[in-house]
ZASE-588123 format. One record per residue (C-alpha): residue in three letters; x, y, z. Coordinates in Angstrom, 2 decimals. Layout:
aa | east | north | up
Ala | X | Y | Z
...
//
This chain:
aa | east | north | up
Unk | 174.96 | 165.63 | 144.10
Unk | 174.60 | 161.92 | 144.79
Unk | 173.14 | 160.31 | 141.58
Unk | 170.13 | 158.11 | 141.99
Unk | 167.25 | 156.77 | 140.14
Unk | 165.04 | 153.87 | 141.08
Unk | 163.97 | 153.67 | 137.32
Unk | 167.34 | 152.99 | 136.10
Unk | 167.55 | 150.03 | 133.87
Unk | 170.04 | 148.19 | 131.54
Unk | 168.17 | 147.04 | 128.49
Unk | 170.29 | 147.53 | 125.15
Unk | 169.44 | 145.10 | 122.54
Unk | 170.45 | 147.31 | 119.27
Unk | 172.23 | 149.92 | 118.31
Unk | 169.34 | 151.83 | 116.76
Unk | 166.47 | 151.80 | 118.93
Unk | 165.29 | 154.96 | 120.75
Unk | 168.37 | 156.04 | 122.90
Unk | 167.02 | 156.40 | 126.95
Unk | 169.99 | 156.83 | 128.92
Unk | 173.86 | 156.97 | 128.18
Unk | 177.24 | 157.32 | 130.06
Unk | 179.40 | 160.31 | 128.62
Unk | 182.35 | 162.32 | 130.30
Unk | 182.82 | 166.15 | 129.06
Unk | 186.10 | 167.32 | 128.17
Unk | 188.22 | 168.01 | 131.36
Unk | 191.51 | 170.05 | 131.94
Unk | 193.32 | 167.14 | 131.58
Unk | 192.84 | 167.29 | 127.66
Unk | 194.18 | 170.63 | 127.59
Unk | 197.54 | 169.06 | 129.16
Unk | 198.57 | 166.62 | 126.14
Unk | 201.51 | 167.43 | 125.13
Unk | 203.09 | 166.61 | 121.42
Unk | 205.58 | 164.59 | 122.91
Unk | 203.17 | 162.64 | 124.37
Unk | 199.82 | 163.01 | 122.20
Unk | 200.18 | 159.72 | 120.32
Unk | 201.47 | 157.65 | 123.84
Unk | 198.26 | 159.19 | 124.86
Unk | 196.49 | 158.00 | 122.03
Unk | 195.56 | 161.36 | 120.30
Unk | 196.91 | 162.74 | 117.01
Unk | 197.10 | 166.18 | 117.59
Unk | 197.14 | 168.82 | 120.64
Unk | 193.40 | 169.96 | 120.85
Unk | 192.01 | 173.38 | 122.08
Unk | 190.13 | 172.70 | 125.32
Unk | 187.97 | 175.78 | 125.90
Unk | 186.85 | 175.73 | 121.69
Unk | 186.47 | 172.01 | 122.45
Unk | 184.33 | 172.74 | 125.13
Unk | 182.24 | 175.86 | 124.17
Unk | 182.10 | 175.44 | 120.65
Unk | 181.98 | 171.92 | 120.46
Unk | 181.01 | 169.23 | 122.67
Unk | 178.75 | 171.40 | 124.81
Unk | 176.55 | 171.31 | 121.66
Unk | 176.30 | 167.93 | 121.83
Unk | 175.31 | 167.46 | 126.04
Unk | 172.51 | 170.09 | 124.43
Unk | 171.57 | 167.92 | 121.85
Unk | 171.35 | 164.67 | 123.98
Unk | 169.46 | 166.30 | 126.89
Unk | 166.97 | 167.36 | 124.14
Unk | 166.19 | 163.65 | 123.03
Unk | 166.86 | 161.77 | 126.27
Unk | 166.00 | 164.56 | 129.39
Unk | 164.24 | 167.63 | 127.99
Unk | 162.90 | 168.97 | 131.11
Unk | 166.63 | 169.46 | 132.32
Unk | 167.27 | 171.79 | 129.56
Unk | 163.97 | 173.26 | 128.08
Unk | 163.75 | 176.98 | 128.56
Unk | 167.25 | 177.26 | 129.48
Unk | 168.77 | 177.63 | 125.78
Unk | 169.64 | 181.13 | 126.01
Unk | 170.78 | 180.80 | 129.39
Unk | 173.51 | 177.83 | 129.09
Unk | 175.18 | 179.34 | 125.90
Unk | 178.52 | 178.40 | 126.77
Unk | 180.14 | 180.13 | 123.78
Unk | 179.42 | 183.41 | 125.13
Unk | 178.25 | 182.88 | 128.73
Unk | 178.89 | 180.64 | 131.85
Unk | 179.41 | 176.85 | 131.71
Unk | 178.15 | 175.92 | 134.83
Unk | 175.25 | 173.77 | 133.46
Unk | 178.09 | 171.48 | 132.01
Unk | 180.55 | 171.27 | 134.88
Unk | 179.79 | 168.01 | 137.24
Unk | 181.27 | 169.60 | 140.26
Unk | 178.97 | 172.42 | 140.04
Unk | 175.77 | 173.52 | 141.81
Unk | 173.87 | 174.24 | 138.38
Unk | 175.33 | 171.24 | 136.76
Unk | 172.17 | 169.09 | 135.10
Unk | 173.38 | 166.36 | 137.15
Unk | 170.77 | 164.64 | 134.75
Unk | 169.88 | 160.78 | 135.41
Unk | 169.37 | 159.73 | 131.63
Unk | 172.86 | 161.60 | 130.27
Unk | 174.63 | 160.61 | 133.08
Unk | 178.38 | 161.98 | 133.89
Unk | 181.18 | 159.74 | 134.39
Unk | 182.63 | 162.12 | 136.87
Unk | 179.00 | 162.27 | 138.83
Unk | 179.34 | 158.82 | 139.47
Unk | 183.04 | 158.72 | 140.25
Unk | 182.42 | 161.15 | 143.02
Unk | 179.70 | 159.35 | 144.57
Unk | 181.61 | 156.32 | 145.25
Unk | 184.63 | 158.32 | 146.79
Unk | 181.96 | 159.29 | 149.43
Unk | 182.25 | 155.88 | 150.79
Unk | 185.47 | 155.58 | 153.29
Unk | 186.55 | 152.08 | 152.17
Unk | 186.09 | 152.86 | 148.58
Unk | 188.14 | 155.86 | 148.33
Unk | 190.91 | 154.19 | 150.35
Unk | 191.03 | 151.15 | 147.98
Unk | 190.64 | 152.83 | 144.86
Unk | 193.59 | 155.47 | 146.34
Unk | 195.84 | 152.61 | 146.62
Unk | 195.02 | 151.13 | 143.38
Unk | 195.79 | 154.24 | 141.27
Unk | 198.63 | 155.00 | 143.26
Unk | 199.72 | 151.76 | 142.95
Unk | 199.62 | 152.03 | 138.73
Unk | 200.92 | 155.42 | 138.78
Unk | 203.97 | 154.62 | 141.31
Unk | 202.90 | 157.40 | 143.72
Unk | 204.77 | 157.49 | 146.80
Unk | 203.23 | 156.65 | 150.09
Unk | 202.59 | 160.58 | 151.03
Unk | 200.44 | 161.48 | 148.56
Unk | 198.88 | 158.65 | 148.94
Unk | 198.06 | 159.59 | 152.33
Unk | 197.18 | 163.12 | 150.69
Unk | 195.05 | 161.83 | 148.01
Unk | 192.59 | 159.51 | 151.40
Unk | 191.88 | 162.78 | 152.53
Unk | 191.04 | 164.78 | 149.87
Unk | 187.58 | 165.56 | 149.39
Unk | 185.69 | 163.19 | 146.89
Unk | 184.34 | 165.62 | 144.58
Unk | 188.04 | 166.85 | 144.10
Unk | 189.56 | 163.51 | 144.06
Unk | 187.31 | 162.59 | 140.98
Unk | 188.96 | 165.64 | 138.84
Unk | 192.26 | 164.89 | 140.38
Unk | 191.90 | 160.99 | 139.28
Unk | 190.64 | 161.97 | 135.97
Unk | 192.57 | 165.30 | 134.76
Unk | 195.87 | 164.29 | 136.95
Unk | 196.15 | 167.23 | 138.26
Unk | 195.61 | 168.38 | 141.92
Unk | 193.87 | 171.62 | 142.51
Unk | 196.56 | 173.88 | 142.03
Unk | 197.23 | 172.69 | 138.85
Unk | 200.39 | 170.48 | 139.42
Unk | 200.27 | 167.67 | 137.88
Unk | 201.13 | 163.87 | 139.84
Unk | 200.44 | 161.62 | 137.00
Unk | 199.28 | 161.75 | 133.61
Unk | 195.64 | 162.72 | 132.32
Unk | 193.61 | 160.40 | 130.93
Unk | 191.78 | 162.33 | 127.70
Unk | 190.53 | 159.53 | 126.14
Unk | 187.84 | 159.19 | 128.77
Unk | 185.70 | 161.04 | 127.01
Unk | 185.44 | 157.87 | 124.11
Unk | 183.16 | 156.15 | 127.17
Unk | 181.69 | 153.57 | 124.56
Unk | 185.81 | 152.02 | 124.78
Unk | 185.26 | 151.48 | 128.77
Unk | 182.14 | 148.87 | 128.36
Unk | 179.36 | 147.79 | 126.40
Unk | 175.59 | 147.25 | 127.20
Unk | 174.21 | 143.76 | 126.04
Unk | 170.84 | 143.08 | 127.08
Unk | 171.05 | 143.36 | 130.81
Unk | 174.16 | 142.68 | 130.92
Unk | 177.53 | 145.41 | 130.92
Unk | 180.71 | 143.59 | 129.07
Unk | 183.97 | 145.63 | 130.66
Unk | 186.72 | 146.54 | 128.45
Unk | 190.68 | 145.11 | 128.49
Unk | 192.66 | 147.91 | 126.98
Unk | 195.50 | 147.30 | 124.65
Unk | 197.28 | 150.29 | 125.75
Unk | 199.11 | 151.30 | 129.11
Unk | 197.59 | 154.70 | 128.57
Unk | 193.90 | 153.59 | 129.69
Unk | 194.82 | 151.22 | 132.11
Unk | 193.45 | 154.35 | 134.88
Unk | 189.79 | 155.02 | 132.98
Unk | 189.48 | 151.35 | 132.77
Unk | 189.84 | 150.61 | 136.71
Unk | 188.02 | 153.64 | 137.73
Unk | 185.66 | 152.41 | 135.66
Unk | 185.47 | 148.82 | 137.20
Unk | 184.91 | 150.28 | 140.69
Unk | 181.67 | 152.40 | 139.60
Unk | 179.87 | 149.68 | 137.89
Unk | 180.76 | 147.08 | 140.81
Unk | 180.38 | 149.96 | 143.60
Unk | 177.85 | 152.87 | 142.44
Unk | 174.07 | 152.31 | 144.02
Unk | 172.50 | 152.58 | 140.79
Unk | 174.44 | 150.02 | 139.46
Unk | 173.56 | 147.48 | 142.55
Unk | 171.16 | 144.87 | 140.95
Unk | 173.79 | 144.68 | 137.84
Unk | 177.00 | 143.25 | 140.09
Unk | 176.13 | 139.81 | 138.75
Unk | 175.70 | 141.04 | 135.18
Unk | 179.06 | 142.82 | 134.81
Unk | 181.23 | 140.34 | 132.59
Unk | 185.13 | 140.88 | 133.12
Unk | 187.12 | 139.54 | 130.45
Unk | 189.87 | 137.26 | 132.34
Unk | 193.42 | 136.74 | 130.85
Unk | 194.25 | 133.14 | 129.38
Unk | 195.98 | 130.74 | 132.09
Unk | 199.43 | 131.48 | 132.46
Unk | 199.68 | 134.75 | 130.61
Unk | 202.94 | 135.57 | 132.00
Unk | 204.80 | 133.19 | 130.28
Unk | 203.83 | 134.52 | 126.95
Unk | 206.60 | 136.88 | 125.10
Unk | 206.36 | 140.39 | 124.57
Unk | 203.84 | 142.64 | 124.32
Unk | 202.52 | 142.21 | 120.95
Unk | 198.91 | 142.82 | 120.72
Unk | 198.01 | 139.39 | 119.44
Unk | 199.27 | 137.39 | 122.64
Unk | 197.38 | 139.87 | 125.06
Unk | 193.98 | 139.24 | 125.86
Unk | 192.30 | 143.04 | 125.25
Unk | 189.26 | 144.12 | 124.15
Unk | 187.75 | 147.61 | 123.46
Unk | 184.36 | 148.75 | 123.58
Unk | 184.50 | 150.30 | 120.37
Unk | 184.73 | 146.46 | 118.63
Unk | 181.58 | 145.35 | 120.22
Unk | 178.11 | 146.16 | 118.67
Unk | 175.05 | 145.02 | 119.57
Unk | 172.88 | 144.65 | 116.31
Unk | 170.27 | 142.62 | 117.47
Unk | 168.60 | 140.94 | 120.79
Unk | 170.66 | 137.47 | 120.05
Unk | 173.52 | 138.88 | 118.25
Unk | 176.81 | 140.95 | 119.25
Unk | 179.82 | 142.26 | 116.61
Unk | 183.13 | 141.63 | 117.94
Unk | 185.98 | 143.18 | 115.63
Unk | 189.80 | 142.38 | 116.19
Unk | 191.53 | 145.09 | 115.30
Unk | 194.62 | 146.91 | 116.40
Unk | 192.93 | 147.66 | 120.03
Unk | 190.89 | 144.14 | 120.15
Unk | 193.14 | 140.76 | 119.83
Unk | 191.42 | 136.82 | 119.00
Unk | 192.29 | 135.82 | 122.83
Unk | 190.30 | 138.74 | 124.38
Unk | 187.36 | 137.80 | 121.48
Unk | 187.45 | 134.05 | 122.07
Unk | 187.30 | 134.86 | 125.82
Unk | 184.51 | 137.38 | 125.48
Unk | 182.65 | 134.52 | 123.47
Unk | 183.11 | 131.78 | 125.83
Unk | 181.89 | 133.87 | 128.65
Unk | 178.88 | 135.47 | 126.70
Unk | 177.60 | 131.88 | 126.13
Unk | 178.05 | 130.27 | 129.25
Unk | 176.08 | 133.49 | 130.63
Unk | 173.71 | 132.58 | 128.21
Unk | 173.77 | 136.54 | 127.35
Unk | 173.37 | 136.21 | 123.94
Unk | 173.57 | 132.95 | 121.30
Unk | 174.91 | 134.56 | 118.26
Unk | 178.50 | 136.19 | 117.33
Unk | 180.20 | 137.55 | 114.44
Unk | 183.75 | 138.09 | 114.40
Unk | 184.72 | 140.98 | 111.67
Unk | 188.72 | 141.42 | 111.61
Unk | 190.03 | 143.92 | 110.48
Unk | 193.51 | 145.59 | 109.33
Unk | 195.35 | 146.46 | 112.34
Unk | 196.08 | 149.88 | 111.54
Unk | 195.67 | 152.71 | 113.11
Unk | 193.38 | 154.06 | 109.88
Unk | 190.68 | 151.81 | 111.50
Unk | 191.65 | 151.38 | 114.92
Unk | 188.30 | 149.75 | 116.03
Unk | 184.92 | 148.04 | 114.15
Unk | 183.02 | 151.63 | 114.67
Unk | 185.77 | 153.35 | 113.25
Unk | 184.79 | 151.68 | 109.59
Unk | 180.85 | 150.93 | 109.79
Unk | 177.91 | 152.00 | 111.99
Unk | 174.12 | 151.83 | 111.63
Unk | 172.05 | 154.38 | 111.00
Unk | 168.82 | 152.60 | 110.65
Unk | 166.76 | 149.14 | 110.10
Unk | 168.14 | 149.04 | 107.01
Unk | 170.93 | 151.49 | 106.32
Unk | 174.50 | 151.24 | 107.27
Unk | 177.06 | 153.93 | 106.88
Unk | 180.78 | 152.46 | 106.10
Unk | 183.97 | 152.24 | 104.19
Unk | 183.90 | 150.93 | 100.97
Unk | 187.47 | 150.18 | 100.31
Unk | 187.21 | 147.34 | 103.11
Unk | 184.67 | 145.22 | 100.92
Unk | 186.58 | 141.73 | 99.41
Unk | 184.39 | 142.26 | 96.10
Unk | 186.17 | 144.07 | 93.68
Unk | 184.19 | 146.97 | 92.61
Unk | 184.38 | 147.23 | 88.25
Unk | 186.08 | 150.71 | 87.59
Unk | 185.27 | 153.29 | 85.32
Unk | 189.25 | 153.48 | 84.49
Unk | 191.76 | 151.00 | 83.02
Unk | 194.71 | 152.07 | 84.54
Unk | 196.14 | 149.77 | 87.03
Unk | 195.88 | 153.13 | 89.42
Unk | 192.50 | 152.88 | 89.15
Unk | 192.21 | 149.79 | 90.93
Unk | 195.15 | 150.02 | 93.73
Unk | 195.47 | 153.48 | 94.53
Unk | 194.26 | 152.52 | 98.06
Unk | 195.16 | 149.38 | 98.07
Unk | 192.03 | 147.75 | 98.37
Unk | 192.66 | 144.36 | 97.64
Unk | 195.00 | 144.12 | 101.04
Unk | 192.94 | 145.73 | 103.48
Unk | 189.78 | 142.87 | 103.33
Unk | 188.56 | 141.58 | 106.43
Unk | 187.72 | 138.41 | 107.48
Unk | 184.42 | 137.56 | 108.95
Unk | 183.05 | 134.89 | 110.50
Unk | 179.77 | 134.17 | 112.33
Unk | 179.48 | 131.55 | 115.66
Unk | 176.59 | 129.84 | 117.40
Unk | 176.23 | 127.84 | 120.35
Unk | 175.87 | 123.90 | 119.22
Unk | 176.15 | 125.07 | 115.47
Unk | 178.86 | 125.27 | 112.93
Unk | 180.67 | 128.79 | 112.12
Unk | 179.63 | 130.73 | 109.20
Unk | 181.37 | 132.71 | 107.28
Unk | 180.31 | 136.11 | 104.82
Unk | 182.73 | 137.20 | 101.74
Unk | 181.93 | 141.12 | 102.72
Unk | 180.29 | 143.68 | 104.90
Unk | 177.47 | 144.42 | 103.13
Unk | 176.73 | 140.91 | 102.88
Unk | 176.80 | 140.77 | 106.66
Unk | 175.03 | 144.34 | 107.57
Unk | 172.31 | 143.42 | 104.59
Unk | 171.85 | 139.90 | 106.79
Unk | 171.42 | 141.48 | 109.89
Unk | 168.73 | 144.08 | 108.33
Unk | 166.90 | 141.84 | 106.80
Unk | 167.00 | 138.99 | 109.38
Unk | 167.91 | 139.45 | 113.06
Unk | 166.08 | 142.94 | 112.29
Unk | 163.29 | 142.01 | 109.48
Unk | 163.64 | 145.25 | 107.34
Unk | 160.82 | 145.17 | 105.07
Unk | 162.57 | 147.47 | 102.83
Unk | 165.92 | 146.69 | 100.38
Unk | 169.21 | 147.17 | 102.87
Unk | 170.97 | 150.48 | 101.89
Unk | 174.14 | 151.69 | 102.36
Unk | 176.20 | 155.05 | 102.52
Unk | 179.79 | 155.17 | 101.93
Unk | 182.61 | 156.86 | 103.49
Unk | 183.62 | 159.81 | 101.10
Unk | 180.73 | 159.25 | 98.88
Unk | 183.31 | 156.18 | 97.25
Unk | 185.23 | 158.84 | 95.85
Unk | 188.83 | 158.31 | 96.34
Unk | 190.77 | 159.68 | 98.36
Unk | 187.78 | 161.70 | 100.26
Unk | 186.47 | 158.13 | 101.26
Unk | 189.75 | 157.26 | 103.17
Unk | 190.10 | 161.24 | 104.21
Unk | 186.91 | 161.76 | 105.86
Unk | 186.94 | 157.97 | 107.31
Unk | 189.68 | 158.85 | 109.39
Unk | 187.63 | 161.94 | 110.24
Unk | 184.93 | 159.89 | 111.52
Unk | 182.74 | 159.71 | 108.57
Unk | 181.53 | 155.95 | 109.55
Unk | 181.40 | 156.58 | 113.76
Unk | 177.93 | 157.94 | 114.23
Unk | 175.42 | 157.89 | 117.08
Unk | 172.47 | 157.05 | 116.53
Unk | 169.63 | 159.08 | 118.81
Unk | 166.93 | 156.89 | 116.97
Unk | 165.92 | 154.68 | 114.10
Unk | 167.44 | 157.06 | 111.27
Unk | 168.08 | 159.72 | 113.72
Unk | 172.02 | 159.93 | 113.48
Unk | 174.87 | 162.50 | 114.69
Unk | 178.09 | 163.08 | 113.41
Unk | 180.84 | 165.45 | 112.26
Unk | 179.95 | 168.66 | 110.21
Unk | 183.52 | 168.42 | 108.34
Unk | 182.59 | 165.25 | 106.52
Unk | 181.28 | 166.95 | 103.12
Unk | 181.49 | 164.48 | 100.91
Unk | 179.82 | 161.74 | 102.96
Unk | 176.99 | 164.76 | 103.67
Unk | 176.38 | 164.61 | 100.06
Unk | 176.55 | 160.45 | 100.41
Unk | 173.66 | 161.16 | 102.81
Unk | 171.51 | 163.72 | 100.68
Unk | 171.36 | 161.33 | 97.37
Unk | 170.13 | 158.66 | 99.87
Unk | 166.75 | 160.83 | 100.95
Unk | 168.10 | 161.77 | 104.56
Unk | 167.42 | 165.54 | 105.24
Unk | 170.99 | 167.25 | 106.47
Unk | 170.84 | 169.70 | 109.95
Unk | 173.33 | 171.40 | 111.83
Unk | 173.03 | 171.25 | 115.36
Unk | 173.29 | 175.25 | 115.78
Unk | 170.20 | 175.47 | 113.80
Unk | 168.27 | 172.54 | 115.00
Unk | 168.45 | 173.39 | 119.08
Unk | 166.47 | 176.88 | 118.29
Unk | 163.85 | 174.77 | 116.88
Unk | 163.58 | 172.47 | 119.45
Unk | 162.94 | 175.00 | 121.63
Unk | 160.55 | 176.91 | 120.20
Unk | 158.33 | 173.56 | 119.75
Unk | 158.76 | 174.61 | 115.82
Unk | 160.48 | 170.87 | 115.68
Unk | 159.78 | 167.66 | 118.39
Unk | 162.91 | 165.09 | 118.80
Unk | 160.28 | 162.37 | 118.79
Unk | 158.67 | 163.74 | 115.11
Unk | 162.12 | 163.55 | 113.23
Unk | 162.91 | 160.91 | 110.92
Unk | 165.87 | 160.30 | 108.36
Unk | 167.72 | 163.26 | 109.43
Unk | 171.80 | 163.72 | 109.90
Unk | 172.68 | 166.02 | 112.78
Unk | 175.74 | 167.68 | 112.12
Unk | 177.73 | 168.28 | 115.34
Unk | 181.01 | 171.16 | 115.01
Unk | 184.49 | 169.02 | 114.92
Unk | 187.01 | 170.93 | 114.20
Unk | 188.93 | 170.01 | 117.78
Unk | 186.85 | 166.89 | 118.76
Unk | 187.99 | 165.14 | 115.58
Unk | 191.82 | 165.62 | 116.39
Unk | 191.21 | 163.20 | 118.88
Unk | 190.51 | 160.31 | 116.63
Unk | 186.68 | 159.56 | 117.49
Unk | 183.17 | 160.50 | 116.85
Unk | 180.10 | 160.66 | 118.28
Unk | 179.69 | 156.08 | 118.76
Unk | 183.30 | 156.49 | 120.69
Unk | 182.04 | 159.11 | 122.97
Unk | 178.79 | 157.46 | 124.34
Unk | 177.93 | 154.55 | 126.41
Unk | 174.45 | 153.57 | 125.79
Unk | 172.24 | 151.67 | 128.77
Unk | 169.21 | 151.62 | 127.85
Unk | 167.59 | 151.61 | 123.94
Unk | 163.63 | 150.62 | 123.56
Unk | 163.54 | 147.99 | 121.67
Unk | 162.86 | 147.62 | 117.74
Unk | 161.49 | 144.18 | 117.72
//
């Protein structure tokens, strides 16, 4: 099931052009294993339902994506890969009818085919059992297990019969955290949290070790720590160097978003800066920072783009003061507005920083210069602006959508008032359930649509704290310019 393509490229210069190929990873059994004593060391807020996950949820979306990106893998097998009532064996990467497709490519896929290689799977044995203080037996256990297995074992944490010999990793399946295309160039993440430390170096040993990453060794940028780390106190996010992939956007050919947020600190920024330059990778850089709260958690969480010139975010993170239809003071500080502002500031090499008072001011620069939007810069807010659905469905994702093309967007189906946010703004509204029928029957073309929301079924996905921007890893996007 070796994955190979000699047309594979990595070419992603914004986050809007037509979507070619993508790294995701499907729910596995080690989501079902959170506990609640552990779901928030884990990173999730709730216990999630893995076969409604599955069936009734994410499979949906593998549908969707293979639609737009690989539609000979999946046309004329609709009826056939229903997953909420038949078999999933189409979705399962350790299966003989898995699509084992080469544009939505599985994490897992790729995981296995390096563990093929004898060296490989020795090293990379060592170095999780090494992070998850294995003893030297099952070390020896783990060398000669057979790769395919040994990818679900690393991943879910669990050996075959079920018994668990270190924790799972669920957040996995937020593959946009792990790395970030930029150009032709892959940044790799620094986690802030113990609790991806596995993802993250099972992730470094694909991208320096998988075949179809081989002409892209010299383009993968790791983010070093500052000199003498060690001596610094604590563990306080601001004195680590960590960066997540869900703080790094790349809005234009010359010009990367870097948040710092509660998962992304200044050091792991300014080194992601200084190495981006010297690489000559790109030659402009925003810095947006943010609250460090888990209510944002990363950039993505709190604005995305949905097309040249229309941006999807939360309003109550704008510095200008919005003029109220009520007097009361409640009116004005019910959520607090006037603490959560970021702080944003814009660097060039051989130029002086700029700075922008809000978000709009920056997303309405980017449309209408790094992207030259002939039309007025729009934008869509969280909730509608209505408190408190704005700050409600925010932290249900309403701002954390993918986009499959220019105004082609997906995202939660729970998000009502945002829907409506989307309506008044001219975009027609779909669910996924009734748009894969159409595709196909031919009655509607992926290519054709234009302006549309796809909503996606979220009922367990969005327990886990991220939408459909955290749970893809784009590599290649034609370009808009």
């Amino acid at each position: 099931m070796t994955l190979n393509d000699k047309d594979f490229r990595i070419d992603v210069t914004s986050e809007i052009g037509n979507l070619r190929t993508l790294l995701v990873h499907s729910p596995d059994s080690g989501l079902g294993k959170v506990v609640p004593s552990k779901a928030q060391d884990w990173l999730f807020e709730d216990i999630v339902h893995l076969d409604t996950m599955r069936r009734k949820e994410y499979d949906y979306y593998i549908k969707l994506l293979m639609y737009f990106l690989d539609p000979d893998k999946i046309k004329g097998k609709l009826a056939d890969i229903d997953s909420a009532t038949g078999n999933r064996d189409f979705f399962k990467p350790d299966n003989a009818d898995f699509h084992n497709s080469t544009k939505v490519i599985e994490i897992q896929t790729l995981l296995s085919d390096i563990l093929q290689q004898n060296d490989i799977r020795k090293k990379l044995v060592a170095a999780v059992c090494a992070i998850e203080s294995c003893n030297y037996k099952l070390q020896l256990q783990l060398i000669d297990t057979n790769p395919v297995e040994l990818a679900k074992i690393f991943i879910s944490g669990s050996l075959g019969d079920d018994t668990m010999i270190f924790a799972p990793i669920p957040n996995l399946i937020f593959s946009r955290d792990l790395g970030i295309a930029i150009n032709n160039h892959i940044l790799l993440n620094k986690p802030a949290k113990k609790a991806r430390s596995r993802e993250t170096l099972l992730m470094r040993y694909i991208f320096f070790n998988h075949p179809l990453f081989e002409a892209y060794r010299d383009s993968v940028i790791e983010i070093p720590e500052n000199k003498q780390h060690f001596l610094r106190p604590g563990e306080v996010n601001e004195e680590k160097t960590t960066i997540e992939g869900g703080d790094v956007m790349m809005v234009s050919p010359q010009h990367l978003i870097i948040g710092c947020s509660e998962r992304t600190s200044i050091s792991g920024a300014n080194e992601a800066i200084k190495l981006l330059f010297e690489n000559d990778v790109v030659n402009k850089i925003t810095i947006v920072k943010i609250p460090h709260k888990r209510d944002y958690m990363h950039i993505d969480t709190v604005f995305t783009q949905v097309k040249r010139n229309v941006w999807v975010l939360l309003r109550s993170l704008t510095i200008t003061e919005t003029e109220q239809s009520q007097s009361e003071p409640i009116a004005w500080f019910a959520d607090k507005k006037n603490r959560d502002k970021p702080e944003i500031v814009q660097f060039r090499k051989d130029k002086k920083p700029k700075t922008f008072n809000t978000l709009e001011d920056l997303l309405d620069n980017i449309s209408q210069k790094d992207l030259q939007s002939t039309e007025p810069t729009k934008f869509i807010y969280s909730g509608n602006d209505v408190f408190p659905f704005d700050a409600r469905e925010q932290w249900t994702d309403s701002c954390n959508l993918l986009a499959l093309k220019d105004g082609v967007v997906v995202g939660y189906d729970r998000n009502d008032k945002t829907v409506e946010a989307f309506k008044q703004r001219g975009f027609e509204v779909i669910h996924v359930t009734d748009l894969l029928p159409k595709f196909e029957s031919g009655e509607t073309l992926p290519q054709k649509m234009k302006d549309t929301l796809i909503l996606m079924p979220s009922a367990e996905l969005s327990r886990a704290r991220g939408g459909f921007h955290c749970m893809s890893m784009p590599l290649k996007r034609d370009a808009i310019l």
